[in-house]
Structures are given as C-alpha cells and as structure tokens.
Phi, psi and omega in degrees: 000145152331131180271118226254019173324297193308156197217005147332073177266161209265144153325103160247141195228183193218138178238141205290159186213161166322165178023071175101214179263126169267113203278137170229173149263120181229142183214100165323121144311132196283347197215143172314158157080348216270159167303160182268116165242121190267121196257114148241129201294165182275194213293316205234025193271205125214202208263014158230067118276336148277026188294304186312296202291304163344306187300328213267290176285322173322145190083294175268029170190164167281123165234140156208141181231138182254173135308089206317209154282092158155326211277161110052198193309342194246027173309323181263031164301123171293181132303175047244133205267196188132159172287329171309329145334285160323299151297000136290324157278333202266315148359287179311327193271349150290290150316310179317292213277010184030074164281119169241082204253031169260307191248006175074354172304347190194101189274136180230132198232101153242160179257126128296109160297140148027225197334313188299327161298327183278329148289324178311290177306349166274310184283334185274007158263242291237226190307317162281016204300305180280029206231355262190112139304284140222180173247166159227148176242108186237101186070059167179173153116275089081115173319138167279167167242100207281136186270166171320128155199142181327308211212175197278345158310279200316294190292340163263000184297301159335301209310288201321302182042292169266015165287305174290347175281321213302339214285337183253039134301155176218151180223153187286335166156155207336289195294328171290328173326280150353289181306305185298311185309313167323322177297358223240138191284351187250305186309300191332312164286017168208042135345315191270346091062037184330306241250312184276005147325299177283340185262006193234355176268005230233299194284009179262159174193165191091188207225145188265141056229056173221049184289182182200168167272174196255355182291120214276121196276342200259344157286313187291335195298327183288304225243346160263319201301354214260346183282306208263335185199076195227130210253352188262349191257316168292348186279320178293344181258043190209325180238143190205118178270011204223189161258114166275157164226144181229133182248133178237142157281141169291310208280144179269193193295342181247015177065025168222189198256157008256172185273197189261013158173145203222141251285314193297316172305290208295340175274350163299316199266007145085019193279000168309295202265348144277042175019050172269136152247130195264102189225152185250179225218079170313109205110338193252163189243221200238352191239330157310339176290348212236276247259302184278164177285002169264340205266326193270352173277298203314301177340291172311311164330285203288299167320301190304317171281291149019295204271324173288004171304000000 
C-alpha cells in the first residue's frame, strides 16, 4: 500500500461553470510556469480518490482535481448532467486556470479514472481540442465491453454493483459508512487507509443517523447511459488528438479477473494507429490502481513522460 507520509495538503476552490460553481481540490506548484495537471474521478467517485497521485506530483505542477457535476462538493450542480457536461466543465476549469495549448507556456495534462477518461478523451476532441497537451487514460476511456442488460439500470448495476447500491442508502453514522465499504471485495483492503478514507468521507452528506452519499443518482444514470451508447463519446475514443497513454488493470471493479480490459481486447481496437500506448499496472484492480504504489507510480510515471515530450 501506499505510505500516506506526505502531509501536502490541497486547497479547496470553486471554478464558475453552467449553472454555478464547480467544487475542486488545487494542490500548488513550488514555481511559476510549472505544468498543469487535471485529475479526473469515476462514474460514483470524487477528487480525493486521487490524493496518492496528487500527492506524488504537488510542487513540480499544478494538479487540480475537481468534484465532477453531480458529486461529493459539486452535488448541487444542476443538470442536465452527461459527459458532455462534463467535458464543458472541465473545458471551463482550463481556462480558468488559463491552459494554452496554442503558444505552449504551460502543458496540460489530463488524466482519467473509469468515467473520468471518457471525459477527459470527450473533452480533449471537442471544445479542449487546443487546451490538451496530453492524456493518461486509467482502466477507462476505452468502449467497455458492457455485459447483456434490458436498460441502462440494469447494465450499471451489473458494472457497479455496491457501488451503485450504496446510493439508495442510508447510514447511522461514519463507521457504518465504513463498514459497508470494509465489506466491498475490492475497497475493502484499504478502509485503513487515510487518504482513501478521506476520499470515502468526502462522499457523505447529511446528519446522522441519516448520513448518505452525495451522488446525484439521475447524473450517474444519464452519464452511464453516455458510457454504454453515446455515439459522440464513442467517436472520440477512437480519435486523440494529443499522445495518450492507457494504463489497465487486470483485476476489475469487485477485485478479481478479468479487469475491464485486457491484452485480446485491447489488441483488436487499433490504438497503435490511434496513436494510444497501452500498459498494464500488474497487481492492481479498478480501484488499486489509483491507490497501491505500483498503480501511483505508473500514473505519475505515465504524467511525467508526457510532461518531458
């Protein structure tokens, strides 16, 4: 596991977006000019589920990770939610931070978890098409291979499974939050966990004995529908306009094989000639990856080669 040693801790700010504010985590550069790198979290996730790799990077970049539209601090975002939203905040949360990828003063770089890759590559086609240095893509951005389901309920339900239950919960207070998450086949070994502690405290709200997650449940249903058959979101993850990297786990969202992709896939889908380079983080699961020290070195690893083009 990670050693939670670093005691950098992040800024929280708000960058203006449709309809309101978008809640982020900014973790400083030690120097001016330094590059930016933009974190983005999954489908029921929020932005200290990246505290190791933030942590990994603060100082020699700008890392900022937001609360998508729907999550965690950025809950009372309204809709209409979707990845295209979504690739319009963070469009905004570039600008803000006045990312210029026309003169080169400052190369940016984002990264995607799961969901957070399928916005990064949708926003880095479209309206961040100049803003966008590079990508890292991590156990996402990549058409899934989606199991049989009537409806898109059904089918995230399959993906998710406690994740997506947890939303029509209710808890008595923090150790049942806690608890349930110990229970989770994946989550479960890193409970003890500061950092991912703090990242599973991030998503409660409400007064006990009714706490809740904060996850707006009609964004994740709009934004897995945008996952499983959104024909502008799958055309972008075939074209990249920048040097990608897809970093994969074997092991998947419940912490056993197969992961959500794997060498017979990935060799089918041509990312050579989408000018993707592809690797996997041997040991890790869909949530280790982001968490244990082989998944936050390759991440950083992977920003870093990039960030030296």
């Amino acid at each position: 596991m990670t050693s939670d040693d670093d005691t950098r801790s992040p800024e929280e700010i708000t960058v203006p977006v449709a309809g309101g504010d978008l809640a982020a985590l900014y973790w400083a550069a030690d120097a001016p000019g330094a590059p930016l790198v933009v974190l983005l979290h999954g489908i029921t996730a929020n932005a200290l589920t990246w505290a190791p790799v933030a942590a990994a990077l603060a100082g020699e970049c700008e890392v900022v990770a937001p609360d998508l539209r729907g999550r965690a601090h950025s809950a009372g975002l309204p809709g209409p939610y979707g990845l295209s939203a979504h690739a319009a905040d963070v469009t905004a949360l570039l600008q803000h931070f006045g990312a210029d990828g026309n003169d080169g003063a400052q190369v940016t770089v984002l990264v995607g978890h799961s969901m957070g890759g399928f916005v990064a590559a949708l926003a880095t086609a479209g309206q961040a098409r100049d803003l966008v240095h590079g990508l890292v893509l991590v156990d996402g951005g990549l058409p899934l291979a989606v199991p049989p389901a009537a409806d898109v309920d059904a089918a995230l339900a399959a993906v998710l499974g406690p994740s997506l239950a947890r939303l029509d919960r209710t808890f008595p207070d923090l150790a049942a939050v806690r608890a349930f998450w110990a229970d989770h086949p994946a989550v479960g070994a890193w409970v003890d966990s500061p950092a991912v502690a703090a990242h599973l405290a991030r998503d409660v709200t409400g007064s006990p004995p009714e706490l809740r997650s904060a996850v707006v449940r009609e964004a994740v249903r709009m934004d897995g529908a945008d996952l499983l058959d959104n024909e502008l979101v799958l055309e972008a993850t075939t074209d990249f306009p920048v040097p990608t990297t897809l970093l994969w786990a074997p092991r998947g969202m419940m912490g056993d094989p197969p992961g959500l992709y794997d060498e017979v896939r990935l060799a089918g889908m041509g990312l050579a000639d989408a000018g993707v380079a592809a690797g996997e983080v041997p040991g890790t699961d869909h949530y280790s990856i982001l968490w244990s020290e082989p998944g936050v070195a390759a991440v950083v690893g992977a920003v870093r080669s990039l960030l030296s083009r």
